[in-house]
N, C-alpha and C positions, 0 to 999 in steps of 0.2 A: 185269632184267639189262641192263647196256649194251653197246651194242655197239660195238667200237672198227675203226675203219678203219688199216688199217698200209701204211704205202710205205717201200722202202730203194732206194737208188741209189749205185751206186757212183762210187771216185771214179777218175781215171788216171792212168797215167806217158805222157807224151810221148816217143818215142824220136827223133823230126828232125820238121822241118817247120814248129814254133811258129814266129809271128811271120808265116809268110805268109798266116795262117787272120784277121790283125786289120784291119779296115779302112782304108786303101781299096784296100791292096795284092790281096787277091779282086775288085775289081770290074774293077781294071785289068789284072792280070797275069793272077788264077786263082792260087789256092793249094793245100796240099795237104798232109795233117799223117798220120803213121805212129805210132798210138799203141796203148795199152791197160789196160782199166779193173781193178784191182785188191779186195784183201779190205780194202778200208779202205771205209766208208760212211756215210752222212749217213740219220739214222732222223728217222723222222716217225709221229706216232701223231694223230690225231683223232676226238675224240666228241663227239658230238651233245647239244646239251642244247636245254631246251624256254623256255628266257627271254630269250632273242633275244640277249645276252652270246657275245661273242667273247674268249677266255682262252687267251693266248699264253706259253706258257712255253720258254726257249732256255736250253737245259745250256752249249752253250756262251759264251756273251754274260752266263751267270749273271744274266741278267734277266725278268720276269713281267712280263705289262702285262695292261688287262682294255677291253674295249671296246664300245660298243651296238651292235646291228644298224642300217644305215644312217646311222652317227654318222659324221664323216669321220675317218679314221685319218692323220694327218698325218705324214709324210715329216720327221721332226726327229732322226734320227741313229739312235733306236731301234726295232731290230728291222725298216728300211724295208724290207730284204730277205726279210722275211716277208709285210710289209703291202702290199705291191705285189703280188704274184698273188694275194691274197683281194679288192685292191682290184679288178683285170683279171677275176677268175673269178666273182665272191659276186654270187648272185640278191637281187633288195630285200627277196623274201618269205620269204628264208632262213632256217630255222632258227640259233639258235648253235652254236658247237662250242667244246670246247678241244682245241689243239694243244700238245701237245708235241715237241719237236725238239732232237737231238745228232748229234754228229760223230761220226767217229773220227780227224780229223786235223781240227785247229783251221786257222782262215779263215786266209789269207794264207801256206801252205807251199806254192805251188808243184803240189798234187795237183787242183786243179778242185775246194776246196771247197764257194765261193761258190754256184758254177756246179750244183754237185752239190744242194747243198741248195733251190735254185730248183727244180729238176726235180723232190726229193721232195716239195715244197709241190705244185706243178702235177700229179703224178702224186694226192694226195692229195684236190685242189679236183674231180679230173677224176673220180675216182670217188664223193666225194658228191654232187656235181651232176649224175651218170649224162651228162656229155659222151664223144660217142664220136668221139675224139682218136686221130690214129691216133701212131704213136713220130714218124715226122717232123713233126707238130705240135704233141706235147708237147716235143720238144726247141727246135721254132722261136717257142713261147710263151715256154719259159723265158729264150731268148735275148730277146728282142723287150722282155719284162717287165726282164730284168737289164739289159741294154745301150741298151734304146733308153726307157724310161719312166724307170728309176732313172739314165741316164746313167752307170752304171759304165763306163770304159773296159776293153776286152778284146777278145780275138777269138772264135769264132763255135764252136772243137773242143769246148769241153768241155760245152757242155750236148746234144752230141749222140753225143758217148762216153759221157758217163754212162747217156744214156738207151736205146742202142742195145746196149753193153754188150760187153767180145769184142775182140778185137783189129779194128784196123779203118783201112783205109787210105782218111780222109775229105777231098774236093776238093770247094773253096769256091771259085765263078762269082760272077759280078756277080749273078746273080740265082736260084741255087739251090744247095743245099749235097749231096752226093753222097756216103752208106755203104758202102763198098764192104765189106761183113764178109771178114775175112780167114780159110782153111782150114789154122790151124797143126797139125802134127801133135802129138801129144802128147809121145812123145819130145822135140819140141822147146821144148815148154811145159815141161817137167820139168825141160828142162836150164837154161833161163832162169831159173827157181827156184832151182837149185841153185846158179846163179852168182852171182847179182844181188844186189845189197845196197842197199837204202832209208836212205839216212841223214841226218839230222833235225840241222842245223847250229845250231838254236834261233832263229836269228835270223828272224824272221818281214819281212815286207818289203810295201812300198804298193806293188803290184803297177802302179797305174794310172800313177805316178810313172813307170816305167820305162818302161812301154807311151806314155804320150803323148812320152817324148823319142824314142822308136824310130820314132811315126808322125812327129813333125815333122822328124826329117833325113831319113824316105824321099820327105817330100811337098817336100822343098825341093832335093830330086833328089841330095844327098850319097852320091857313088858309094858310099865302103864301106858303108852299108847298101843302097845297090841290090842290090851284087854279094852280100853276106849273105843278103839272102832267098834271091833267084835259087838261090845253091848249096843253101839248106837244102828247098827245091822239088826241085833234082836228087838230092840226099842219101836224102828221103825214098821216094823212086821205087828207087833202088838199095838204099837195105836194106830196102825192101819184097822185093825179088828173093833177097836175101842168107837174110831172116827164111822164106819160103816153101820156097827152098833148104836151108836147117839149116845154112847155112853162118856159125856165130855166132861163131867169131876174128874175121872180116871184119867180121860185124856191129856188133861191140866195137869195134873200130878206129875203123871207120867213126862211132858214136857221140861217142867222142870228137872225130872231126873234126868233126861238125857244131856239137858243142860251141864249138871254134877259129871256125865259119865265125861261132855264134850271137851272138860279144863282139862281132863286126864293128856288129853293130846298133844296140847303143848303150854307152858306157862306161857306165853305172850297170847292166848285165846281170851283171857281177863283181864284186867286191869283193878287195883283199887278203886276206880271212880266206877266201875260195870259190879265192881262187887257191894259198894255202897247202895247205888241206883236198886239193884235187884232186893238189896233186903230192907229199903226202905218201901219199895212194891210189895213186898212178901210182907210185912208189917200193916201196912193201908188198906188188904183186903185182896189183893192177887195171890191165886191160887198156882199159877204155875208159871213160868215165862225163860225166856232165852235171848241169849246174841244172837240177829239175821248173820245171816257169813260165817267168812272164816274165823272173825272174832277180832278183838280190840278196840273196838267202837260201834261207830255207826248207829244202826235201827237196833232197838230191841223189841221183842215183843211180847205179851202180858194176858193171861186169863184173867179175869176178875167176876168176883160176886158182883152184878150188874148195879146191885145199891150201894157197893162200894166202889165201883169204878170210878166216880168223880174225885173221892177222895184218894185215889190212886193217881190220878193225872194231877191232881192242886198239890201232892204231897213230891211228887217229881220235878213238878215245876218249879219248886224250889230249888230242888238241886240245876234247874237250867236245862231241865230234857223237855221239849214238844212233842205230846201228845198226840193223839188223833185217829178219828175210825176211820173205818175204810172199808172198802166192800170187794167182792170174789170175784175175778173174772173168769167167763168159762169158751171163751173165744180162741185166746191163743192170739197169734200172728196173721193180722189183716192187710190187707192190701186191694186198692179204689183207685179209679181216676174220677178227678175232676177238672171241669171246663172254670178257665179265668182269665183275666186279665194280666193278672198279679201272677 
């Protein structure tokens, strides 16, 4: 019988804050992002095999690859976002394994899925390798591996949302990243659910594109994005207060403006098809809403009068966005064995 080691990690919605969490705006200023991680997730399964063979398989990338124990796995486009934490974690004397690995929201929408799926690799290396990793070290591996070895640009929230899991109000210093878990009531988690609409503009987008024009006008001192973060720092801090309070008109409001503050960052965060989508929601009955991510496409997502939310989903689906609820996870980064065959 084999036996298969399993990790899920969820992925997040951003509610204010993005863009202060990306470098170097945290070493200078201190940032600060008010988010929370959802039922969309990035699975991971690994077994153990006894012929020193490393067998990668990715649902979504629709690619296999197969590799020797201590062969070097080379960085050539495919799957390097796998082969970098095996590269960072794998002992020389190591047994092989195969992994398998899927989404539930494909790379490049806006939800942390890159980010997500590094953590379930790292949650996965951490338990066959028996490393004991406490959560802020598996989130600042996955960071360290995605951002600083692989070079992807991005900022520092989402492989510590994924991994800590829960709504969560997280502040990024020059030199340490801070979880604050947030105590929402239920009542209030319900009602967020019952409003909130995830919707899928199809347009997928190079996240790093947008991220590196956003750092180079904040580093060349270009007021409108100075003054953009700055507010989306204040933003974050007050519907922290709003979200704690149940006060969620405000909090909707308030979404949308930091929405307004976030285009300050850089022009490539919108698009005319994300400016159409949003004020044909703003028209149907949505009270506040925003681009997930760094912007250009992907998820957006949407407060609504709960008796006009259908007419918000029927009047987008015309423009060609899928709609959909969704519910809060307050788990975080799990990891199981199971007994099979398979």
């Amino acid at each position: 019988m084999r036996h298969h080691l399993r990790a899920k990690a969820p992925l997040r919605i951003s509610f204010a804050g993005g863009g202060t969490d990306v470098p170097p705006f945290p070493e200078r200023e201190g940032g600060c992002v008010l988010s929370a991680t959802i039922n969309r997730y990035a699975f991971g399964t690994l077994t153990e095999r006894q012929d020193k063979q490393i067998m990668i398989e990715s649902l979504d990338f629709g690619l296999a690859l197969e590799y020797g124990i201590g062969k070097p796995l080379a960085f050539d486009g495919d799957l390097d976002l796998v082969k970098a934490p095996i590269l960072r974690m794998a002992k020389p004397d190591s047994p092989g394994f195969d992994l398998f690995l899927h989404s539930t929201a494909p790379p490049g929408t806006g939800l942390g899925s890159s980010s997500c799926m590094m953590v379930t690799m790292v949650g996965l290396l951490k338990d066959f390798y028996g490393l004991p990793l406490s959560d802020y070290e598996v989130a600042s591996t996955a960071y360290h591996v995605e951002r600083v070895e692989l070079g992807l640009e991005g900022g520092l929230q989402d492989q510590y949302a994924s991994t800590f899991g829960g709504f969560n109000f997280i502040e990024f210093t020059a030199d340490r990243v801070i979880v604050n878990p947030l105590r929402i009531k239920w009542d209030v988690v319900n009602e967020l659910e019952h409003n909130l609409l995830l919707c899928y503009t199809g347009a997928t987008r190079r996240s790093d594109r947008v991220i590196a024009d956003q750092v180079s006008r904040y580093e060349s001192g270009e007021k409108e994005s100075l003054d953009g973060l700055r507010i989306q720092k204040e933003l974050a801090i007050e519907m922290k207060a709003h979200l704690l309070c149940g006060d969620l008109i405000q909090f909707a409001e308030m979404m949308g403006y930091a929405w307004e503050q976030k285009k300050r960052l850089s022009p490539k965060i919108s698009t005319p098809a994300i400016d159409e989508i949003y004020a044909e929601a703003m028209k149907n009955g949505a009270i506040g809403g925003k681009v997930m991510g760094a912007g250009g496409g992907g998820y957006m997502l949407f407060y609504c009068d709960f008796r006009r939310k259908h007419r918000v989903a029927e009047a987008l689906n015309r423009l060609g966005v899928v709609s959909s609820e969704f519910a809060f996870d307050s788990e975080g980064l799990r990891t199981w064995r199971a007994n099979g065959t398979s």
